[in-house]
C-alpha positions in Angstrom: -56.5 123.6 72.6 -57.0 121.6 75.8 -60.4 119.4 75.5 -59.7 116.2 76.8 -59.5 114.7 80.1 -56.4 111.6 80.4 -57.0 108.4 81.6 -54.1 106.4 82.5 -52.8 103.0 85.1 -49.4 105.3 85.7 -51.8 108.3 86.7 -49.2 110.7 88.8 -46.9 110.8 86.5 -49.3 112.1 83.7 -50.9 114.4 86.3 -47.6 116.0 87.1 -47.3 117.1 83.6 -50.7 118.5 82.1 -53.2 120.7 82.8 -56.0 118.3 81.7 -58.1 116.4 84.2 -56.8 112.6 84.5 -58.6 109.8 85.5 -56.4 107.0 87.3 -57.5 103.7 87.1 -55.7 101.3 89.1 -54.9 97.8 87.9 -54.0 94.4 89.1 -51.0 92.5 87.8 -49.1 89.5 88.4 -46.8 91.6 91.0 -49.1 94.0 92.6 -50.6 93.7 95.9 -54.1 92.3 94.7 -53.8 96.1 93.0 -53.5 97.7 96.1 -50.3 99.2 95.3 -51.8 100.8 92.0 -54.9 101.9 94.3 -52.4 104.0 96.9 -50.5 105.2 94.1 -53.1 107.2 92.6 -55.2 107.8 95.9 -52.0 109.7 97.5 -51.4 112.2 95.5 -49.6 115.5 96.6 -51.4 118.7 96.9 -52.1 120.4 93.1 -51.9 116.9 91.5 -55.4 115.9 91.7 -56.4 112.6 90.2 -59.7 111.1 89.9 -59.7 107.7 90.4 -62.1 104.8 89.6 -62.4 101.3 91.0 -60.0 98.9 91.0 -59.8 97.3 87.0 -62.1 99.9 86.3 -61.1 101.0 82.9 -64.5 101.4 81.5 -65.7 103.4 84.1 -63.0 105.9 83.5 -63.9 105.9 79.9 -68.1 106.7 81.0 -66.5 109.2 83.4 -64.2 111.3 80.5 -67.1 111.4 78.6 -69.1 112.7 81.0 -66.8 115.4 81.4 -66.4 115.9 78.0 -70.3 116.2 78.1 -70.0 119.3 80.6 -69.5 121.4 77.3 -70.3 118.7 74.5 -73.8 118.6 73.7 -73.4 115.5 71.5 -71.7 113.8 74.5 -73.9 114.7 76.7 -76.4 113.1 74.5 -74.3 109.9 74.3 -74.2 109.7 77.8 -77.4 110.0 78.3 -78.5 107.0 75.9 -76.1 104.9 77.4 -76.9 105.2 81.0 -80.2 104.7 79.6 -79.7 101.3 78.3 -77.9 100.4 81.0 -81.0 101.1 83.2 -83.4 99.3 80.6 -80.4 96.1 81.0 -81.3 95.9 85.0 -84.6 96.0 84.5 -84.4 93.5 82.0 -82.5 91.1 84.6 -85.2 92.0 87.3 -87.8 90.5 85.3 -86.0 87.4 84.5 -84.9 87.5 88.6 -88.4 87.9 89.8 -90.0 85.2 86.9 -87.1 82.8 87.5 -86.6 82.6 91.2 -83.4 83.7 92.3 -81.3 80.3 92.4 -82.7 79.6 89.0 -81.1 82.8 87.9 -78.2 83.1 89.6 -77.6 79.3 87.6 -79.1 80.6 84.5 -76.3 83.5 84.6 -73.1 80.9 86.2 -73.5 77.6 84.2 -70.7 76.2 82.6 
């Protein structure tokens, strides 16, 4: 049975060859073009070969994105999801406090110091 979307850096290639939804995620190495070979490579993809892609290194946005589809017919995922974008809303507010109590230079040195 077919339940999983496929995340992958050679993303075409898997595309080419199952059903399931695949995520692309394009990556930098030391002989790419600052990634933008890996970018093009999923981006362009031939009719019938779709590929979702997500940014540039962005592995763990492809993994938040499968589960998201996975949540589409996965309660319990959904659920998951749900918690976890939460606490990622409850981490920015958490940094706009600081932000707004610190000052912004003495954040931005708070969160870049040695």
């Amino acid at each position: 049975r077919l339940t999983s979307p496929v995340i992958s850096v050679s993303a075409g290639m898997v595309a080419s060859m199952t059903p399931l939804p695949v995520i692309g995620v394009p990556m930098r190495s030391r002989v790419s073009i600052d990634g933008w070979d890996s970018v093009l490579s999923i981006l362009q993809m031939p009719p019938g070969i779709p590929v979702a892609t997500v940014a540039l290194d962005g592995a763990r946005n492809a993994g938040i994105l499968a589960a998201q589809i996975l949540g589409s017919h996965q309660p319990e995922v959904l659920k998951r999801v749900q918690q976890f974008k939460a606490s990622l809303k409850e981490g920015v507010l958490e940094k706009i406090e600081k932000l707004n109590s610190l000052g912004y230079r003495k954040y931005l040195e708070s969160r870049y110091k040695g």
